[in-house]
C-alpha distance (Angstrom), angle and dihedral (degrees) to the residues before:
residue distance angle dihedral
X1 . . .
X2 4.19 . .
X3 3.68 90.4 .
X4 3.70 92.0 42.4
X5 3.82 84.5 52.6
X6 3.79 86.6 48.5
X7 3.46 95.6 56.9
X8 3.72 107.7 35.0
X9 3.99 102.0 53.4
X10 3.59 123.2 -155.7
X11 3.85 89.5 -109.2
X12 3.70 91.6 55.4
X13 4.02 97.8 42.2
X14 3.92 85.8 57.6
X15 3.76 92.0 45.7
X16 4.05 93.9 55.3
X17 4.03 110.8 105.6
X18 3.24 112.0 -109.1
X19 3.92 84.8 -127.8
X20 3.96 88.2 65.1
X21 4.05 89.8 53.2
X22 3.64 88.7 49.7
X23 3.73 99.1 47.7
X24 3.68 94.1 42.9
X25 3.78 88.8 52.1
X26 3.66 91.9 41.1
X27 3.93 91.6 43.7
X28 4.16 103.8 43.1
X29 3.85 92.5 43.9
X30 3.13 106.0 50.5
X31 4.01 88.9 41.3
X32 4.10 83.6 48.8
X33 3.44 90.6 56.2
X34 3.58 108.7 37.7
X35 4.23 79.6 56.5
X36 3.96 98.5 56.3
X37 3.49 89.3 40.6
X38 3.81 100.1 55.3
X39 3.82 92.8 33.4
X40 4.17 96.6 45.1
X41 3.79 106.6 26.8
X42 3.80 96.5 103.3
X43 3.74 93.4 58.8
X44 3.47 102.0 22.0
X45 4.20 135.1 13.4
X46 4.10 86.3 44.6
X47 3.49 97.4 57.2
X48 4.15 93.1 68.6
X49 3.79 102.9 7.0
X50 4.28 134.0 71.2
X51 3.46 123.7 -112.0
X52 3.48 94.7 -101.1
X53 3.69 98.9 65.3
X54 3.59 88.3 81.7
X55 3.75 92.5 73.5
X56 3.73 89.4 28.0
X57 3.75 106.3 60.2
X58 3.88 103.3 57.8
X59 4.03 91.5 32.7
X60 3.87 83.8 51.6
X61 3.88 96.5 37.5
X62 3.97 92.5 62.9
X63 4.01 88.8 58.4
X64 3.77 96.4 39.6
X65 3.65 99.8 38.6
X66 3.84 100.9 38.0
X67 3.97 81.5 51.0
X68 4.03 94.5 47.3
X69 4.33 91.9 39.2
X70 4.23 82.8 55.4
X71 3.60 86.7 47.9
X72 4.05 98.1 43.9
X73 4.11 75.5 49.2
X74 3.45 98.6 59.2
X75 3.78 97.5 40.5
X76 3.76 85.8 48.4
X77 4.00 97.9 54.7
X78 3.86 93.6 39.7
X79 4.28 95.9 53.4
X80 3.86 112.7 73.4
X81 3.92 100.3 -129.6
X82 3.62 122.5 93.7
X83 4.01 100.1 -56.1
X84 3.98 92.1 -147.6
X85 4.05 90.3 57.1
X86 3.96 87.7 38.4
X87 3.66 86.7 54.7
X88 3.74 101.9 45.2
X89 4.32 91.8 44.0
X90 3.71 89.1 50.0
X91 3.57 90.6 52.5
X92 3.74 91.6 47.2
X93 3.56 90.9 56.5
X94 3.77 91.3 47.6
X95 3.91 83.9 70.2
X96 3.49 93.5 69.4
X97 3.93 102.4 63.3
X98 3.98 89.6 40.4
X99 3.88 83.4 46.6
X100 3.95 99.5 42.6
X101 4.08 80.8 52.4
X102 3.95 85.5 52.5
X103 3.93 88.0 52.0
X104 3.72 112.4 36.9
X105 3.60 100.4 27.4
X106 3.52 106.5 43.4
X107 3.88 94.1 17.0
X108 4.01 92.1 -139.0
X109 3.88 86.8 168.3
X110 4.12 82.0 87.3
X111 4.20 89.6 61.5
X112 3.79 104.4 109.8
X113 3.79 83.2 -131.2
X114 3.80 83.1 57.8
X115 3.50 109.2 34.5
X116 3.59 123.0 118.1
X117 3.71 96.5 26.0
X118 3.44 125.8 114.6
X119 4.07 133.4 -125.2
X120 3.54 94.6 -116.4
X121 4.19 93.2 48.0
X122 3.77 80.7 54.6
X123 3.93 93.7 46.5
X124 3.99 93.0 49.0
X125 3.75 99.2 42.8
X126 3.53 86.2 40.5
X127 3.74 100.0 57.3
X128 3.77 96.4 44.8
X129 3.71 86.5 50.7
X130 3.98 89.7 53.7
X131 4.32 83.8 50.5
X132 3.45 85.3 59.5
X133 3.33 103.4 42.3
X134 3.93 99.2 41.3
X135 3.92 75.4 59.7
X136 3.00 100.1 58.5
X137 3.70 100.0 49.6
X138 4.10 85.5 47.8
X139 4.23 89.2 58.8
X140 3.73 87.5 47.2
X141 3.27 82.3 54.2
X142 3.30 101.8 61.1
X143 3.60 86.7 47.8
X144 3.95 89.8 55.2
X145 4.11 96.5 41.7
X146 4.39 77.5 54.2
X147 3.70 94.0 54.4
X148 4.22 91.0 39.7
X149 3.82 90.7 51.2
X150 3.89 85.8 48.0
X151 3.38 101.6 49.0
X152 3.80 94.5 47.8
X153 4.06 92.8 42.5
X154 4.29 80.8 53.7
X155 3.95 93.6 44.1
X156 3.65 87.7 45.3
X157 4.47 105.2 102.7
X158 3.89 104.4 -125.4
X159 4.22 105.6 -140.7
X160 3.75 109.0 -133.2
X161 4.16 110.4 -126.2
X162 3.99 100.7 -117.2
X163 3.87 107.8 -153.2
């Protein structure tokens, strides 16, 4: 996170389009989950989730997450710390409803991948897995908020200078 904080100053977090938030959330998310859930649902998603969560989860994650990255962005302009390292704790904490859901609810401390582990291990990695993940999203972004600005500079009619 410091040399995310480095890189993305405060001035150019609160410039970033909401739209680019949004679409980054939307974007790495969904990508995120439709890549765990192809490459672990053998020996892990199927043994406490239906069939259709495979299609589910990443179609679901670019509604939920794009809403909860505009949220994170909101909370993140309005607090007066460092709105990059606001944005990245919030979305560590975020982890540990999602994760507490993972737990209690569909008790996946009983997968043999899982088993033997407690709730806080899961809470702790978890949240400094969201840090870097919420990061991740933020530098793409940046990336995004570059290609928005572009696109409108290039759809933007240039008025020739008559003489």
């Amino acid at each position: 996170m410091g040399l995310l904080t480095w890189w993305v100053k405060p001035s150019t977090f609160r410039s970033l389009r909401w739209q680019s938030i949004g679409i980054a959330s939307a974007l790495f998310w969904s990508l995120l989950a439709a890549v765990l859930i192809s490459s672990a649902w053998d020996f892990y998603y199927t043994l406490f989730v239906p069939s259709w969560y495979r299609l589910a989860a990443p179609l679901g994650a670019i509604v939920l997450y794009g809403l909860l990255g505009l949220g994170i962005r909101w909370v993140a302009v309005k607090l007066p710390i460092h709105p990059v390292i606001t944005f990245c704790l919030i979305g560590g904490f975020e982890s540990i409803p999602e994760h507490a859901v993972g737990i209690y609810r569909f008790d996946i401390l009983q997968i043999p991948l899982l088993q033997g582990d407690s709730p806080i291990a899961i809470f702790i990695f978890a949240f400094f897995e969201y840090i870097i993940f919420w990061g991740m999203t933020l530098l793409l972004a940046v990336g995004v908020n570059r290609l928005l600005v572009r696109f409108k500079a290039d759809a933007t009619p240039t008025q020739e200078v008559r003489k």
